[in-house]
C-alpha positions as CSV (number, residue, x, y, z in Angstrom):
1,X,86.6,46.0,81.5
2,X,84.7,43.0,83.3
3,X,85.7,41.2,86.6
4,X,84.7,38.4,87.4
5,X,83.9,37.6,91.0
6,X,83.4,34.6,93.3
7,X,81.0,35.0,96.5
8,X,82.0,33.8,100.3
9,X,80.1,31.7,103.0
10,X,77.1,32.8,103.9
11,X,75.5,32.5,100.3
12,X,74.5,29.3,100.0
13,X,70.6,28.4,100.1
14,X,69.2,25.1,100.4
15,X,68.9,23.7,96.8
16,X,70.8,26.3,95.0
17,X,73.2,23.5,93.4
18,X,69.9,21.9,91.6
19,X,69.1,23.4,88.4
20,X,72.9,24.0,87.3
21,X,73.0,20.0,87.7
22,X,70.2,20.0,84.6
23,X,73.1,21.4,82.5
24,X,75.2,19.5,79.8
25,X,77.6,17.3,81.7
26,X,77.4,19.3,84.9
27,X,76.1,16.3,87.2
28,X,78.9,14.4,86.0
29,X,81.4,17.0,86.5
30,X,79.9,17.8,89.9
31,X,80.0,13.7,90.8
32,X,83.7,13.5,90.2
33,X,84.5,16.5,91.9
34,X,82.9,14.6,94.8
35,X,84.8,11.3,94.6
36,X,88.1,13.5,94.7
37,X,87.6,15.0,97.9
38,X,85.1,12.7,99.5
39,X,82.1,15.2,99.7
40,X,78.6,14.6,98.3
41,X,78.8,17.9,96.7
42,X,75.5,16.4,94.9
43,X,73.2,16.0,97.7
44,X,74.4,19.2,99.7
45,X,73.8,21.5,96.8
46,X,70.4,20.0,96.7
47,X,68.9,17.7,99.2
48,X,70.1,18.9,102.5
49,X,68.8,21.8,104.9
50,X,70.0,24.9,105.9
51,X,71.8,23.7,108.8
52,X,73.6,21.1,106.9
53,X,74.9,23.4,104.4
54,X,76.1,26.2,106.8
55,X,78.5,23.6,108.6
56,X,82.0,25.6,107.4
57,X,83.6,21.9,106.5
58,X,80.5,21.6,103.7
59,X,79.8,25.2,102.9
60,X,83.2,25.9,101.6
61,X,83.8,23.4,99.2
62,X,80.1,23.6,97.7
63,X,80.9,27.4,97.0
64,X,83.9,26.8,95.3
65,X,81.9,23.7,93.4
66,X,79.3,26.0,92.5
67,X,81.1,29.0,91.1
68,X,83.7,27.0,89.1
69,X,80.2,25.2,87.5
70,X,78.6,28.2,86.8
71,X,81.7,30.1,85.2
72,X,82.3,27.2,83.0
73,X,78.6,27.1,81.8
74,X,79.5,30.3,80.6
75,X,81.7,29.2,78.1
76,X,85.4,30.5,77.1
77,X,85.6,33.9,78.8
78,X,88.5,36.7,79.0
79,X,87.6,39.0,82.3
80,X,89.7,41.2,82.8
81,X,90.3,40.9,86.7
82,X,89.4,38.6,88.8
83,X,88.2,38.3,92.7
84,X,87.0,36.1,95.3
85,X,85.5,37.5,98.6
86,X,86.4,35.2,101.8
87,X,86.6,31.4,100.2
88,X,85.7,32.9,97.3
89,X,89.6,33.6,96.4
90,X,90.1,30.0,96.0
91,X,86.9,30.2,93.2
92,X,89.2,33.0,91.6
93,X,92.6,30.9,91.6
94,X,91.3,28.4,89.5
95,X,89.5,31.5,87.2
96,X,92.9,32.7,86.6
97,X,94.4,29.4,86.2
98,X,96.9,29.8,89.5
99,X,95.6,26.2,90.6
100,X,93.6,23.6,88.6
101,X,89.7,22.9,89.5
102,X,90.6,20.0,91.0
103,X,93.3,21.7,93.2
104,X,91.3,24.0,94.2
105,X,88.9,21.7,95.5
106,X,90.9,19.5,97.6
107,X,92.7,23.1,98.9
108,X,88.9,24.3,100.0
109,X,88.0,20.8,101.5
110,X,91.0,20.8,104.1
111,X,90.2,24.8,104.4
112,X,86.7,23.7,105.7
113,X,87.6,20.8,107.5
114,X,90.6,23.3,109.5
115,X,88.2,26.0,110.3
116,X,85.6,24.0,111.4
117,X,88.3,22.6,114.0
118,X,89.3,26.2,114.9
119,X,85.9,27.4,115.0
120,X,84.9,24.1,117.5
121,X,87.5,25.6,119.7
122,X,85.2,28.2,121.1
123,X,81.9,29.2,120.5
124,X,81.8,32.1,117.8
125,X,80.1,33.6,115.1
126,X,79.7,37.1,113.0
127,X,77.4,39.8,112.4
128,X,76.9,42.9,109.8
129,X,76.2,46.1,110.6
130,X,74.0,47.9,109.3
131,X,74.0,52.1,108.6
132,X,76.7,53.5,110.3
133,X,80.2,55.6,109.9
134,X,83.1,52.8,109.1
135,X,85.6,54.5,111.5
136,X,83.2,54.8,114.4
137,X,82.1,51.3,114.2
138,X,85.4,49.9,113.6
139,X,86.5,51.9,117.3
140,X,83.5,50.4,118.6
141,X,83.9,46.9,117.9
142,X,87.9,47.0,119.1
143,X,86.2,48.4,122.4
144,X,84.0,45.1,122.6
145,X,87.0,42.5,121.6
146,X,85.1,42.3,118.2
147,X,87.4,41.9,115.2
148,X,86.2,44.0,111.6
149,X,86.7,40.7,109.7
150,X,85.2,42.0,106.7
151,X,85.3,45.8,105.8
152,X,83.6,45.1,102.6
153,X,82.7,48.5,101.4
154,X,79.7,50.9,100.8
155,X,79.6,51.1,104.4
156,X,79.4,47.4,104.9
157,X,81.2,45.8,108.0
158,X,80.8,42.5,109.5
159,X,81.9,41.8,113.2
160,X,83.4,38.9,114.3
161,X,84.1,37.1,117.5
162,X,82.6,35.1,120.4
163,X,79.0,34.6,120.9
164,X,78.9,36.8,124.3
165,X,80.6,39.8,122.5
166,X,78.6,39.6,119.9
167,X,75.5,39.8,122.1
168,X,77.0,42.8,123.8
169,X,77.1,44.3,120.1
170,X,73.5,43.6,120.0
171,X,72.7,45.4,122.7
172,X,75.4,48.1,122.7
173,X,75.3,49.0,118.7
174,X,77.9,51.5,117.4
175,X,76.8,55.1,116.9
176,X,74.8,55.2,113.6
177,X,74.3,51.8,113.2
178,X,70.3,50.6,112.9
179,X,70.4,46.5,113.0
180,X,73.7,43.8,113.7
181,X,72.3,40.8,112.0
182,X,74.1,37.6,112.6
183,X,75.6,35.3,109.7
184,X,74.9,32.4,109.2
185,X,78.6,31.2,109.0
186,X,80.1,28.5,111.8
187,X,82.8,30.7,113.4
188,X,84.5,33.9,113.7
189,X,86.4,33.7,110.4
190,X,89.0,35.7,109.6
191,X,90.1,36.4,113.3
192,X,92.8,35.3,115.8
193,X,89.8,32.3,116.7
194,X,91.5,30.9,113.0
195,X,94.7,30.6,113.7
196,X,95.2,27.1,114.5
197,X,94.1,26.4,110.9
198,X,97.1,28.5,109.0
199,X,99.4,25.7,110.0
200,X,96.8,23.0,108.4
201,X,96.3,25.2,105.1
202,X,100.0,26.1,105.1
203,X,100.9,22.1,104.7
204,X,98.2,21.6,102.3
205,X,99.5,24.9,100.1
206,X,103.2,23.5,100.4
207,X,102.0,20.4,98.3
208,X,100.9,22.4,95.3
209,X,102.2,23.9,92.4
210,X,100.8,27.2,91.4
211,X,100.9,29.0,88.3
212,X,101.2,32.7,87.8
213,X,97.9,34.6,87.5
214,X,96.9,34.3,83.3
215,X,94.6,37.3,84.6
216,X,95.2,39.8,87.4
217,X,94.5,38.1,90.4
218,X,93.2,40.9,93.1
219,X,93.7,40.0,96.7
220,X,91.5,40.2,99.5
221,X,94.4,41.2,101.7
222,X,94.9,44.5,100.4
223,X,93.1,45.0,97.5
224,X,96.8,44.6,95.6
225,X,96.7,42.9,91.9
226,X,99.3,39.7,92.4
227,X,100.9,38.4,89.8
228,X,102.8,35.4,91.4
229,X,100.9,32.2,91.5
230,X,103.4,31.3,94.8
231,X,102.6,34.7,96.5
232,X,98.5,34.1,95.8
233,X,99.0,30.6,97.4
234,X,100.6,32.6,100.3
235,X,98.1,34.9,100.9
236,X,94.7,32.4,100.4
237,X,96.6,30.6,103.7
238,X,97.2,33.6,105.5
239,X,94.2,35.3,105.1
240,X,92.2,32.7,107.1
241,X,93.1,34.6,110.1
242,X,92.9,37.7,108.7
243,X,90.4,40.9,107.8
244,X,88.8,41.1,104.3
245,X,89.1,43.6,102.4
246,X,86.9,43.4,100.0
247,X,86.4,47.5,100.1
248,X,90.3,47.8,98.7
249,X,89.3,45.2,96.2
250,X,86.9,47.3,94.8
251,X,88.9,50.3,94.7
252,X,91.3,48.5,92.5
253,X,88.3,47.6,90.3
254,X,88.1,51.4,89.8
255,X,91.6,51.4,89.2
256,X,91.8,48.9,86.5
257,X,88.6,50.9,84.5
258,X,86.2,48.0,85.3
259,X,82.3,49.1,83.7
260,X,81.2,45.8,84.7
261,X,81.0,42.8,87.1
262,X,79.8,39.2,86.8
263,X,79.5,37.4,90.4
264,X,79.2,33.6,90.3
265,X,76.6,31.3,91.6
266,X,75.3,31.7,94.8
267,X,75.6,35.6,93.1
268,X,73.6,38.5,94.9
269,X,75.9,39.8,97.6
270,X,78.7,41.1,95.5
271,X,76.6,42.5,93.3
272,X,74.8,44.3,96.1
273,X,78.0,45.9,97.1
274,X,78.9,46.8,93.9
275,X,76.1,48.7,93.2
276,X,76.2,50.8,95.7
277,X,80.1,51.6,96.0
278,X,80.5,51.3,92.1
279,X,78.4,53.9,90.4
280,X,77.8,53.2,86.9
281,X,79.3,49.8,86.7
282,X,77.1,47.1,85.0
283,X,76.1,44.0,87.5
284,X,75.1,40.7,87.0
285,X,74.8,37.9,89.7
286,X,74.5,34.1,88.2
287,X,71.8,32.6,90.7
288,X,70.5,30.1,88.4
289,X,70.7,29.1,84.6
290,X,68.5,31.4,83.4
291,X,71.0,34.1,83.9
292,X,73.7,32.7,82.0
293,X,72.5,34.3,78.4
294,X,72.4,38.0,80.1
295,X,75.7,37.4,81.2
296,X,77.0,36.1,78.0
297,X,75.8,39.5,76.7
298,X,77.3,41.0,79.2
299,X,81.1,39.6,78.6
300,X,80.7,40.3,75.1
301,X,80.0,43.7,75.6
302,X,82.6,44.7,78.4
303,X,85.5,42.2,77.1
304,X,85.1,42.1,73.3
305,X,84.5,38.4,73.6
């Protein structure tokens, strides 16, 4: 069984967009995408600098761009869940058909433009941890006023909140823990510093109409498979102010029998994870074009496709 996942912010490179633009139709795709929700999705996949591409209003939508590109390019596909970690749930909507691409894209672009106004609020950020004992650090970081935004698994967790408390983590680490190395993300996502952009997402969601889940949809909320295209909506707007868990997910991945796992482009992170908390589970992450025949191999051998 295959799953195929979507990565969050933090991925993106300067450039990454280019050589998936030199595929069939792809730049045209990609420029109409663009006129829809007034972004030059073209020039910040692969003209503008780092700092352009981490502003949250811009990041978010080119993610979503760039994993719905590089799943089509792999043709017609039957995974057999589906994921997104952070923005990345929106990537896996549209995978299992809950909204169209288009919808999805206008849903991220108000997404990025809401954070970014949450995030301009105060001055905040996140950091990983690295090494460490989950409960220990978790203790640790409630001690500081840090929020576990993402517990992400194979010891993995990523701290979230104002710049000072994040210094103070710096220099105070938890017990175990060798480096905190900062993000580069605009804000202390998935944290009470996001709540003035629920109501914004919540009026965007309300003008949709979602499908149910063709595949099992598996949410970052709670690592639960939803099969209501309404309740997915739900959650995607709620957990903007709330913790990842991406380490649930991934137990539900061993739940469903998955012996493989396909991460979209900007792929690397998921992947990482997976290797290290999944044991024997095949991984592939799509970082440029040149992947796209291993994965093919890959889908036909885990989904009979």
């Amino acid at each position: 069984m295959l799953v195929l996942v979507a990565p969050g912010q933090g991925a993106q490179t300067p450039g990454f967009l280019t050589p998936w633009l030199e595929l069939p139709g792809a730049a045209d795709r990609v420029a109409a995408w663009s006129d829809a929700i007034e972004l030059d999705l073209v020039h910040y996949g692969t003209q503008a600098d780092a700092d352009a591409i981490r502003d949250t209003a811009v990041a978010q939508p080119l993610l979503v761009a760039a994993g719905l590109l590089s799943a089509a390019a792999l043709g017609d596909i039957d995974p057999g869940a589906v994921a997104g970690h952070s923005v990345g749930e929106i990537t896996a909507a549209a995978f299992a058909g809950v909204l169209d691409d288009t919808a999805a894209l206008g849903l991220v672009r108000k997404r990025g433009l809401a954070m970014a106004d949450a995030a301009a609020v105060t001055e905040t950020g996140m950091a990983a941890l690295l090494g460490g004992d989950p409960e220990t650090s978790v203790a640790h970081l409630e001690k500081l006023g840090l929020t576990p935004a993402n517990i992400n698994g194979a010891g993995q967790i990523v701290a979230a909140g104002t710049l000072e408390q994040l210094a103070a983590l710096t220099e105070d680490k938890p017990e175990g823990v060798r480096k905190v190395v900062p993000l580069k993300v605009a804000g202390a996502f998935h944290t009470r510093h996001m709540a003035p952009a629920v109501e914004t997402l919540a009026k965007a969601a309300a003008a949709l109409s979602p499908a149910d889940p063709k595949v099992p949809y598996v949410s970052n909320k709670d690592g639960r498979v939803v099969a209501s295209g309404a309740e997915v909506l739900e959650r995607l707007v709620g957990q903007v102010a709330n913790p990842v868990r991406w380490d649930l997910c991934m137990e539900t991945f061993k739940e469903l029998g998955v012996t493989a796992l396909v991460e979209v482009c900007p792929g690397g992170t998921l992947t990482g994870l997976a290797k290290r908390a999944l044991p024997g589970v095949a991984t592939l992450a799509l970082k440029t074009p040149d992947d796209l025949d291993a994965a093919r191999a890959l889908l036909a051998e885990h989904t009979g496709a």
